[in-house]
N, C-alpha and C positions, 0 to 999 in steps of 0.2 A: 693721491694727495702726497705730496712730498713733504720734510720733517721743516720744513720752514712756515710750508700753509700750514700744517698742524700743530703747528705752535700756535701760530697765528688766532689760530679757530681756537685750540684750547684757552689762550689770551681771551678771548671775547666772549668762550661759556664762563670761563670765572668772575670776570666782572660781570657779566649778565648773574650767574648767582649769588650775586655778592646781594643781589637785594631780596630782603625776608620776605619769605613766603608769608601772608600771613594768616598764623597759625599758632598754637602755644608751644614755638618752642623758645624754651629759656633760656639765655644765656650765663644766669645766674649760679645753675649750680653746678659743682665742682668735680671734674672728670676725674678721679683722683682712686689710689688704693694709698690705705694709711692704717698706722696700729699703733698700738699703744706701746711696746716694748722691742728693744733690739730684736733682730734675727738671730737666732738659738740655731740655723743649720743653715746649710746651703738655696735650699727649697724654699727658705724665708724670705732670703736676701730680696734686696729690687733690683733691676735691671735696668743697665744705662748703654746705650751703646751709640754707634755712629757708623756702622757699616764695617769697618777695621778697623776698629776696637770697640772691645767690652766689657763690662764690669759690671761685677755683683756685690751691692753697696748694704753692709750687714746695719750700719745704724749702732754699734757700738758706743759705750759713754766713757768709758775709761780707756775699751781696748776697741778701735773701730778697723776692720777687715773690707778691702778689696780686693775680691779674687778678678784679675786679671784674662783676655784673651786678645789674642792678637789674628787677625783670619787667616792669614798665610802660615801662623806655625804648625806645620803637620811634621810627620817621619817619614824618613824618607828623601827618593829622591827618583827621577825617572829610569824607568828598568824596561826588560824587556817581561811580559807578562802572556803573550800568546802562546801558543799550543799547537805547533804543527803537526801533531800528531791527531788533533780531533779529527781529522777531517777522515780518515780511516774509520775511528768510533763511529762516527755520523752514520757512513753507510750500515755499521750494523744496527744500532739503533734505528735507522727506520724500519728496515726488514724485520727484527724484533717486536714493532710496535706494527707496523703496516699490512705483514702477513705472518707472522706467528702466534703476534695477541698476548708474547710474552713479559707481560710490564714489569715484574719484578726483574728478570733479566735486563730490560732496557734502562731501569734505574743503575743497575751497577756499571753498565758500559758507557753511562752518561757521566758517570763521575770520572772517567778517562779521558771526558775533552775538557778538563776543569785546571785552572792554573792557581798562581800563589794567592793567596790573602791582599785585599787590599792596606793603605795606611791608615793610621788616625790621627785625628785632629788634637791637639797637646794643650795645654793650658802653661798661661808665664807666671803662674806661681799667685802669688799675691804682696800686695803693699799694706804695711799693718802701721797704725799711727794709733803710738802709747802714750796715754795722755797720763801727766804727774798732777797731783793734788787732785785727782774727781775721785770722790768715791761714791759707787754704784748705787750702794743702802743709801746715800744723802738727795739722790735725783728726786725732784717732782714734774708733774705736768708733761712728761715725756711724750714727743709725737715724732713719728715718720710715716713719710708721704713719697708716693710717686704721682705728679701731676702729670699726665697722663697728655694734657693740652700745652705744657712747656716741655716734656722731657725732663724734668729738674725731678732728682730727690731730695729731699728736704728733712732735716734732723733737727729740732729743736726741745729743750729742758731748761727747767733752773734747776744752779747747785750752787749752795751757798747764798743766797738769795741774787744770783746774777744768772742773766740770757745767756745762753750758747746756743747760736744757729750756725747748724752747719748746711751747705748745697755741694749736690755732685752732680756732673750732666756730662756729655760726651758728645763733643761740639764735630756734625758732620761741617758746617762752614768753617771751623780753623783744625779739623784732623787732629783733634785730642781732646783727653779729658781732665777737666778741671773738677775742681777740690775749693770748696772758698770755705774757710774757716771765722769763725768771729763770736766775741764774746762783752758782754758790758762790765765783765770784772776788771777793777784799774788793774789787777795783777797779771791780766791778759793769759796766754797761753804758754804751756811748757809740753811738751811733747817733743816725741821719736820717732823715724820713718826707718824702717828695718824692711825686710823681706819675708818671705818662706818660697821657696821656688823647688818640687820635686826632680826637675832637671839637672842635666849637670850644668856650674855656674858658678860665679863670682861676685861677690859683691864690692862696690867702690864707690867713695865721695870723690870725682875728679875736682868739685870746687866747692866754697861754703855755702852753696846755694844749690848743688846739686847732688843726686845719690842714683846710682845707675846700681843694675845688675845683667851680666852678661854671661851667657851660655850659650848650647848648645845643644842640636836636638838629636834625638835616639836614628839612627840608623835604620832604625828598625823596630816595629812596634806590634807585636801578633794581637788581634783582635780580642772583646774583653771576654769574649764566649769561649775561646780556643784554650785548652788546655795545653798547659807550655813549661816546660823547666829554666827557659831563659828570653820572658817574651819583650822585655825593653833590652836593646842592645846599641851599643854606642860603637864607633867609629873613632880613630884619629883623622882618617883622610879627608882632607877639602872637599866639601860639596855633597861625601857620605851622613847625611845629617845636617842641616843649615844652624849657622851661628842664628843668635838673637838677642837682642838691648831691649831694657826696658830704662828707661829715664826720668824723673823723677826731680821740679825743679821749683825752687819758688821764687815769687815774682814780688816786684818792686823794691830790691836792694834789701831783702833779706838775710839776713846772714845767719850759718847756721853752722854746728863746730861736729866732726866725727868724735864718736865715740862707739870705739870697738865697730861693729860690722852695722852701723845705725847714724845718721844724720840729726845730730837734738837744734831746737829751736827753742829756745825763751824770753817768757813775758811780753807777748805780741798779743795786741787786742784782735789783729785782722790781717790774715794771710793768705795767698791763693798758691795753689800747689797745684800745677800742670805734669799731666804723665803722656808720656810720649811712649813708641814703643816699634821695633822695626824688626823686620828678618831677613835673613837671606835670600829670600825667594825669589828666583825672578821669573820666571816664567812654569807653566807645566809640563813645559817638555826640553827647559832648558835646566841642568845642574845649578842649585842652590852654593853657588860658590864665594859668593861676595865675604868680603875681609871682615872682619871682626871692624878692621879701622872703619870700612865704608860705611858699615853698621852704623856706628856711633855718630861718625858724623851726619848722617842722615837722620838721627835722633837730636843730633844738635839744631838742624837746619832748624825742624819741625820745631821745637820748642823754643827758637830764637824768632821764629816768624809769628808762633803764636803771640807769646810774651809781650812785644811790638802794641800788642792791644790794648791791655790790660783789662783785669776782671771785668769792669760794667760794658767793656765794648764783646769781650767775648761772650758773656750773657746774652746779650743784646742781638748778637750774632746768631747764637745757637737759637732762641727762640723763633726770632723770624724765620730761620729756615724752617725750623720745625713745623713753624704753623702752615707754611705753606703749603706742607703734605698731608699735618693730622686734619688742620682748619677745612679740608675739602669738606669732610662727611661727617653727621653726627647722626644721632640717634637720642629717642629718649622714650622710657618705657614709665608705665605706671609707678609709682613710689610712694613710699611710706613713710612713717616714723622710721621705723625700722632699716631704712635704707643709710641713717647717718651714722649708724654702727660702724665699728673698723671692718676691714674687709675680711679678716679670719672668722670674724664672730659671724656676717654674714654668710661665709660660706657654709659655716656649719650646723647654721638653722635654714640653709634653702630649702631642706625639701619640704618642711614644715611650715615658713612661713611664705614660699613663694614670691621670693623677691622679683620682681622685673629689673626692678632698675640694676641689679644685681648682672641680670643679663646683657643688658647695653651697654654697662661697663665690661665687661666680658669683651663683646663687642671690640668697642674702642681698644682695648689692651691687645688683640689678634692685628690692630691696625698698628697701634705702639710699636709691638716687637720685630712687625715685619720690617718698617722703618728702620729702626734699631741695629737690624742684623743683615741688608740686603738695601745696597743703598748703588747707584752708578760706578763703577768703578774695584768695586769691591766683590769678595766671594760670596758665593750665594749662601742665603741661610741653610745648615745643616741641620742636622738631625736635634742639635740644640740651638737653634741658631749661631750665636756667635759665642753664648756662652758654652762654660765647660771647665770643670774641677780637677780634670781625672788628667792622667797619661795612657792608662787605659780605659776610656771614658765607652758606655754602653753603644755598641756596634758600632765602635770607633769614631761614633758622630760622624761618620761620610753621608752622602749624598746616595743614601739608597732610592733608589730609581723604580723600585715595582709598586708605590704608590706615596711614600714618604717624601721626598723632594717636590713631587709634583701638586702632595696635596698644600706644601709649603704656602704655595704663590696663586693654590684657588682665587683668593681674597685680593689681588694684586688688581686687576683688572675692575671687578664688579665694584670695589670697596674704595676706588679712586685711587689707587698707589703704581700706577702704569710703569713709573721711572724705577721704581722699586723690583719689578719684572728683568731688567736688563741683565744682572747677573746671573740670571737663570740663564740667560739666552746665550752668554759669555761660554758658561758651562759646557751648553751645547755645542759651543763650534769648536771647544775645545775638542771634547767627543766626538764629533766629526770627523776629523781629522786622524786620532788614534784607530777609530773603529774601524777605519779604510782599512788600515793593516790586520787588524783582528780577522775582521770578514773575508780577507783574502787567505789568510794564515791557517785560520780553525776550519773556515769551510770554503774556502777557494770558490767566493762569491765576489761579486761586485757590491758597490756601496758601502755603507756604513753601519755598523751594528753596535751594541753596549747593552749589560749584562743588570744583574743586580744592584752592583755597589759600586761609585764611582768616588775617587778621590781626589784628591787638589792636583794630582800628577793625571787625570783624566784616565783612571787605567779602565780600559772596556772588555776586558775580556772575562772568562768566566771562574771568579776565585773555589775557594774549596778542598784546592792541593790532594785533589780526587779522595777527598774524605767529606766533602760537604753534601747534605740533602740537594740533592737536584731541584727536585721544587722553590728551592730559592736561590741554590746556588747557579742553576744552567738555568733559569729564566734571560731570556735575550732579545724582547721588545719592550726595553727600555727607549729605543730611539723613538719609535711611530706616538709610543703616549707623550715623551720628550717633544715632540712636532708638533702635539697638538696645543701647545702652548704658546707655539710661534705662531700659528693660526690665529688662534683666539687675540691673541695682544694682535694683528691687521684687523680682525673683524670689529673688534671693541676702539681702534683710530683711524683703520684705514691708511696706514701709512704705508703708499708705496714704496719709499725707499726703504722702509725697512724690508718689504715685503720680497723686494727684489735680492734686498746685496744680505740678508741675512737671514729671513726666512726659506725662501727657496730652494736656497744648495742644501740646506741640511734636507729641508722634505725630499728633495728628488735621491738624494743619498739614502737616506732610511729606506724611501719605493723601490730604487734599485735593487736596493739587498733582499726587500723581501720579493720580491718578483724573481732572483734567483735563489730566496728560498724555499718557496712554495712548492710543494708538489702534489700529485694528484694520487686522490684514496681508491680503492676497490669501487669506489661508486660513480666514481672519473670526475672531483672536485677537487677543487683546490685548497690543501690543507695545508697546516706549518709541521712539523714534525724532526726533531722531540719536542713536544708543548707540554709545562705545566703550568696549572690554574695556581697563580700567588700563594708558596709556600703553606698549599693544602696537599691532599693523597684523597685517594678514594678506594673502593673497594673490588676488583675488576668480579667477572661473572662465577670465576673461580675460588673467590673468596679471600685473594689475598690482596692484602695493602699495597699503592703503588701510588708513584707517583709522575713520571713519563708516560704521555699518551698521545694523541696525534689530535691539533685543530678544537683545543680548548676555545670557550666562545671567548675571553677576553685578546686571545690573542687575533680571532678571525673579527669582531670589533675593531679593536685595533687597525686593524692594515684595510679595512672596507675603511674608516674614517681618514686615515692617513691618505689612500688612492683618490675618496673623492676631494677632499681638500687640492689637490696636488693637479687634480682636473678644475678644480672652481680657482684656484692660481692661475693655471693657464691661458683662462679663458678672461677672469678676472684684470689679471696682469699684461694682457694681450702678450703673453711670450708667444708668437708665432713660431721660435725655431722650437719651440718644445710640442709642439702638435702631436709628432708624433711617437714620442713618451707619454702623451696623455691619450694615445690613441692605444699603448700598451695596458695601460690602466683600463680604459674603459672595457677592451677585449676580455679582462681576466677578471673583474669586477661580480658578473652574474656567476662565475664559475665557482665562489669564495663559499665555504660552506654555511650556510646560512642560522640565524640563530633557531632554538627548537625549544620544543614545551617537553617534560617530562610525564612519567606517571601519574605524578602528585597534582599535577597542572603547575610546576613549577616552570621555569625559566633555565634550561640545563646548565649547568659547569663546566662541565667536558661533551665532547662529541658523541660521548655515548651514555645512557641513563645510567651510569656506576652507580653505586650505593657509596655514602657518604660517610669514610672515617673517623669524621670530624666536623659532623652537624654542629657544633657551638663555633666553628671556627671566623676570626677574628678575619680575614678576609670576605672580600663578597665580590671578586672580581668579574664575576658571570654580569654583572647591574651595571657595567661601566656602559653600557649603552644607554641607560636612565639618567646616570650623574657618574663622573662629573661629563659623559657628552651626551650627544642630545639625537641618538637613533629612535628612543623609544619614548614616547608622549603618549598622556592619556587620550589627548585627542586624536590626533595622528597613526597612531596604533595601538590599539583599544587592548585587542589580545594581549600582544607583548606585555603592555604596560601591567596588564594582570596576569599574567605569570611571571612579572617582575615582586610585583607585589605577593606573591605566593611565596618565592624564595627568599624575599625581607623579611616576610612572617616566620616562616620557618626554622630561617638561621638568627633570627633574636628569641623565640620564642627558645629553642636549643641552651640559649643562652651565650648567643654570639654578641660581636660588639665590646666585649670585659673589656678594651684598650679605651683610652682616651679618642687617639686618633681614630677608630674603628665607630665609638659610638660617632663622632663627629660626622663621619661620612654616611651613617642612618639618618642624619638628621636632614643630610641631603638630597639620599635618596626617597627620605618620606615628604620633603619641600617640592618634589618636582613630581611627587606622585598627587598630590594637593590635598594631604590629610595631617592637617593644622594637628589636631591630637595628640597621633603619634609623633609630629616632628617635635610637641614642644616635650613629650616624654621621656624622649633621648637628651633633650637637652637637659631635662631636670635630671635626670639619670649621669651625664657627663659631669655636673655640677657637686654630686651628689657621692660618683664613686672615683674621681678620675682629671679632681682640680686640688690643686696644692693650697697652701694656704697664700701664697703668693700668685694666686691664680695661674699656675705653670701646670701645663697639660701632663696627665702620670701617666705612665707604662708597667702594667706588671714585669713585677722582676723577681720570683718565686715568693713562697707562703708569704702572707702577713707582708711585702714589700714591693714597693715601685720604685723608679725613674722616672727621671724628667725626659721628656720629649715632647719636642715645641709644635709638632705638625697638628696636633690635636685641637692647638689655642688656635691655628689659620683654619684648619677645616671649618671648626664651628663657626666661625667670624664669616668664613662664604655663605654657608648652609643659612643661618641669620639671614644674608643679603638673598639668598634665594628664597626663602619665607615672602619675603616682604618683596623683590619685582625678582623676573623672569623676561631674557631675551633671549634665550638657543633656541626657538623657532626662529627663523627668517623674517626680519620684517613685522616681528609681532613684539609687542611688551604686555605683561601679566601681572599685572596691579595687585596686592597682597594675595596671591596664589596659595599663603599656606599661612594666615592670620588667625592663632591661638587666642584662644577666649578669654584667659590669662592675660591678654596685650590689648583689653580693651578700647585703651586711647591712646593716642601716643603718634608719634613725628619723627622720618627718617628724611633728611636731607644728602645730597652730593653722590646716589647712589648712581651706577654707570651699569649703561646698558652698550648692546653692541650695535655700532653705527655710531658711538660715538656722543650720544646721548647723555646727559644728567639729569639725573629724577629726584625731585623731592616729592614726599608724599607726605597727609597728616591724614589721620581716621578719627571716629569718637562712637563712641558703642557698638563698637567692630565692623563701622561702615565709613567707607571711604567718603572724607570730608572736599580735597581737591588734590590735584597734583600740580607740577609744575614742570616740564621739558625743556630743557635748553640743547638743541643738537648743535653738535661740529660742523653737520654739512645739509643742507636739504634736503627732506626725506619723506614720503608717506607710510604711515606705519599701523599696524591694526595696533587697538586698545583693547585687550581682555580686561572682563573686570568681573569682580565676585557677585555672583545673583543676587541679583535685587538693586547693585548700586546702578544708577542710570545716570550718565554724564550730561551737566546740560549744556546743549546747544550743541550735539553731535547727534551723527545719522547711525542707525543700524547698520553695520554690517549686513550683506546680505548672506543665507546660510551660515550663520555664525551666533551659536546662544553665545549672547553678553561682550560681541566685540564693536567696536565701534572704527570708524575710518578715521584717521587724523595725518592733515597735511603740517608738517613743521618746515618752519625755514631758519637755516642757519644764524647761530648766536640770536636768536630770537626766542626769549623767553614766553614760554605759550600755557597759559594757566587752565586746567580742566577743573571746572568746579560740581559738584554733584548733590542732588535731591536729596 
């Protein structure tokens, strides 16, 4: 299908679900997170964004704070980052690992093919608007909101017996964010627009209507973990560091007068304040050189084009966009009194009172952010999405690649946000491209290869500056998990053209490399070697800690999922000249060493039963054949799936999982194992030790303290959609697969399966009430359903407990109703 039919088809599934299922879901109530008192810290604040740009809106009464981010400002600039010299380490490394069984030796020789530190991603400071005459003790009826269904935050009090509503939103249809101000005091408004920016910088009103600040970025920026006597470091040189404007303008012939390093405004009932904000940047492998002048006036453009609007059309604008992508999907859980609560107070009687609806806003909010932070055109969501306070902000917020990035954009595909996926895929061919050199450089391979951590200059190769753990720092199938996301976004639209001009060269890239990676063990298979299992160690037979070893299961997962996708392209795609590349594939395929059960009856880690350093450990990369791909099914492979489920047990029971992002990915892997229970455990438990009060997914960051990191809020919003349906078998969809008792009744519409499907579904006393299917293209597909529901007016499957045959035809809405 080419990107015109499938426009086409998506055209006619949306209008086909534009009509209500009917079922109770309500349009009535209010998708929203709100509190009663400003934000007191960063972690409060609400979140606004528009793909390139962001903003954390504190809700302030006297003094209101926007901390500011712009996607392209990073440090830095393109460098040379390979290592011609691994390729020498390599050969002793495998012999070390291959036939000596020396691991602790093969960790220190692994840190000899390791190159510089990536960059980090910088933040533009903030915009602070001082308001004169409010005082704080005088406010009542204070409320702020994030409406969740417009994008809008919303601030409203009385002081002095007069309204003050303010809105903030960050308009992807005009590329800025607005600011609307308004009050019913005749005395109107008096305030200030000043700065804070940690960069180097200047502040400037060039007119009565505008207040700019302009800088400059670090050169150089060592990561927040590295210990450094000079780790921000600046440049005079062009291009060493990228200029950067933030602009800052208000609309309809407002006029406003400098004072000292600050723009004042007086006695305005009703003002709009547009921020613009631009950088150097221009490409990731071309020098951030642009002028300071091209700066500005590209900050002019932007805010002269907006402006053109005015307030209610820019409103007007932002929401409709909006709705286009949130309005796909909803959800709606059981609820209570208790659910009208502000969203802090909720959180921190979850595990007590058991909020559901608590969770569907959860839900919805993993839909929000992604929107917010990863939109066409724009960089993908990082490690905080688009937000970010720091200069040395936690592991530089890049694009770490050993489950972090990937677990960003779970939710992209299943949760209706397909367009939202693109800057992932951007990423990738950035990587592409660099990792030719890498893989040639470090191991005088073919193809394409990328490491741990990737940064807006796409650096692939392996950082650490031969002082980092191996285990995280020489991990280097980032590309094959990166691939399977190109996969998944054809199988989930079926879009050939994507499939061809942008899917494919990167897959046959990644295959090539490992096909000149692989080599063969004492037992004549085909292994990867140096392998380590996601920033873990294990114990070898000698007792000592180690962490390189040969043909770890995520990595041999990995390149079997990558090889046969790359063969289901070929054949799928009718690429005839590639026959026989995929005739290379299928030859080395049986040869790949296969996954194995351990002592415990677990699901191994590494190639060999090691003992476990780090039983509570926060990865679980051995399970990626469970979730997030789709090797190991309960029904499909009974064993597997239970010595999967052995190693889940084990490593939570240990007391693994303590991360945000970690429990999120149990909830996934208990959603696909199909025990409702446990998954909704982990989710009480994510809620419980590892959500902010702003609902932002935390990270421990030593005793008594966390971080924000956003991959937490996307994993759990997948894991959700995987509870409730299921399509990684072929041709099968799996009707609430993993439906907690907890969710007795309740209605999820616009969910996405693959083939290109949309499923709404309603239950009522934990029994599937009907569904609804609208597919993209015509299709027969088996219905799994939970024992006991019987669909009416469908046949049994045959040799199938509880599946049923169903033919669908394209943008034909097709309603299953049940006993």
């Amino acid at each position: 299908m080419t990107r015109r039919n499938l426009l086409a088809a998506a055209a006619a599934t949306a209008v086909a679900a534009q009509e209500p299922i009917p079922l109770q879901f309500s349009t009535s109530r209010r998708v929203r997170l709100w509190y009663r008192e400003p934000a007191a810290a960063w972690t409060q604040a609400l979140p606004i964004g528009n793909g390139h740009m962001g903003a954390m809106v504190f809700g302030g009464v006297s003094k209101d704070r926007l901390q500011l981010n712009e996607d392209t400002l990073w440090s830095g600039s393109p460098r040379e980052w390979n290592n011609p010299n691994a390729k020498a380490h390599l050969a002793r490394v495998r012999k070390l690992v291959l036939e000596d069984e020396d691991y602790p030796a093969a960790d220190a020789e692994a840190r000899q093919m390791q190159g510089p530190y990536n960059q980090s991603y910088l933040t533009l400071g903030s915009v602070w608007l001082d308001f004169a005459g409010i005082n704080d003790a005088q406010v009542s009826g204070y409320e702020r909101e994030l409406d969740l269904e417009t994008g809008i935050v919303k601030v409203q009090f009385r002081h002095g017996g007069h309204n003050h509503v303010r809105e903030y939103f960050a308009s992807s249809a005009d590329q800025v964010i607005v600011v609307h101000l308004s009050t019913t005091d005749p005395a109107g408004l008096s305030f200030a627009v000043r700065a804070e920016c940690p960069l180097q910088h200047a502040v400037s009103v060039p007119d009565v209507a505008t207040f700019a600040v302009s800088g400059k970025a670090p050169s150089h920026v060592d990561p927040n973990y590295l210990q450094s006597a000079d780790p921000v470091r600046y440049s005079k040189a062009t291009g060493e560091g990228m200029y950067f404007e933030t602009r800052v303008r208000a609309l309809g012939g407002v006029a406003g007068r400098k004072e000292q390093d600050t723009l004042s405004f007086h006695g305005i009932r009703d003002v709009t304040l547009l921020i613009y904000a631009q950088t150097g940047f221009a490409g990731f492998d071309r020098t951030p050189s642009k002028s300071r002048g091209e700066i500005a006036g590209a900050c002019n453009k932007g805010l002269r084009d907006a402006a053109k609007r005015g307030f209610d059309a820019l409103r007007a604008r932002h929401v409709s966009d909006h709705l286009k992508l949130f309005g796909r999907c909803g959800i709606q859980l059981p609820r209570s009194e208790k659910s009208a609560r502000p969203t802090d107070e909720r959180i921190r009687s979850f595990a007590q009172d058991q909020d559901p609806d608590l969770l569907a806003l959860y839900f919805q909010y993993g839909r929000y952010l992604l929107m917010a932070s990863s939109r066409p055109g724009s960089q993908p969501a990082n490690l905080q999405g688009v937000w970010n306070e720091s200069v040395r902000p936690p592991w530089s917020a890049n694009w770490t690649a050993n489950i972090n990035v990937q677990m960003n954009y779970w939710p992209a595909e299943t949760c209706n946000l397909s367009e939202c996926h693109q800057p992932l895929f951007d990423l990738i061919a950035h990587a592409a491209v660099n990792g030719r050199k890498t893989a040639q450089v470090n191991y005088g391979a073919k193809g394409w290869v990328a490491h741990h951590n990737i940064d807006i200059w796409a650096q692939t190769g392996p950082v650490g500056e031969g002082k980092g753990e191996p285990r995280w720092a020489n991990w280097g199938m980032s590309a094959p998990w990166l691939c399977a996301h190109l996969w998944e976004h054809f199988l989930f639209t079926h879009d050939e053209e994507f499939a061809r001009t942008e899917a494919w060269p990167a897959m046959k890239g990644a295959a090539e490399f490992l096909l000149d990676w692989l080599i063969l063990d004492k037992q004549g298979r085909l292994t990867t070697c140096p392998s380590v299992s996601t920033e873990n160690r294990f114990i070898d037979p000698k007792g000592r800690r180690a962490e390189v070893s040969a043909g770890c299961t995520m990595d041999m997962a990995l390149t079997a999922e990558l090889f046969r996708n790359c063969i289901s392209a070929v054949a799928m795609l009718d690429l005839k000249q590639e026959e026989p590349f995929a005739a290379k594939l299928r030859e080395a395929l049986p040869k790949l060493m296969p996954y194995q059960v351990g002592q415990h009856g677990q699901l191994l880690e590494w190639s060999k039963d090691f003992g476990e350093a780090e039983p509570d450990h926060r990865h679980m990369s051995h399970l990626y054949g469970l979730y997030p791909g789709s090797d190991i099914t309960p029904q499909g492979t009974p064993a597997l799936a239970k010595a999967a489920r052995v190693s889940l047990e084990r490593r939570l029971a240990a007391g693994g999982a303590y991360t945000g992002w970690s429990r999120a990915w149990a909830i996934g892997l208990w959603a696909r194992l199909h025990d409702a229970p446990k998954a909704h455990e982990s989710l009480v438990m994510l809620m419980q030790h590892s959500t902010g009060p702003n609902l932002f997914d935390t990270h421990p960051a030593g005793r008594n303290s966390s971080v924000f990191q956003i991959d937490g809020n996307f994993g759990a919003a997948a894991a959700m959609a995987e509870m409730l349906l299921q399509s990684h078998v072929p041709r099968e969809l799996y009707l609430l697969p993993a439906l907690p008792p907890e969710w007795r009744e309740g209605s999820v519409r616009g969910l996405r399966a693959r083939g290109g499907i949309e499923v709404d579904i309603a239950w009522d006393k934990g029994r599937l009430l009907q569904v609804a299917l609208v597919p993209a293209e015509s299709t027969n597909v088996l219905l799994r359903v939970p024992e006991g529901d019987v669909p009416r007016g469908l046949q049994p499957a045959p040799d199938v407990a509880g599946g049923y045959s169903l033919k669908l035809q394209a943008g034909e809405r097709r309603i299953v109703r049940f006993r």
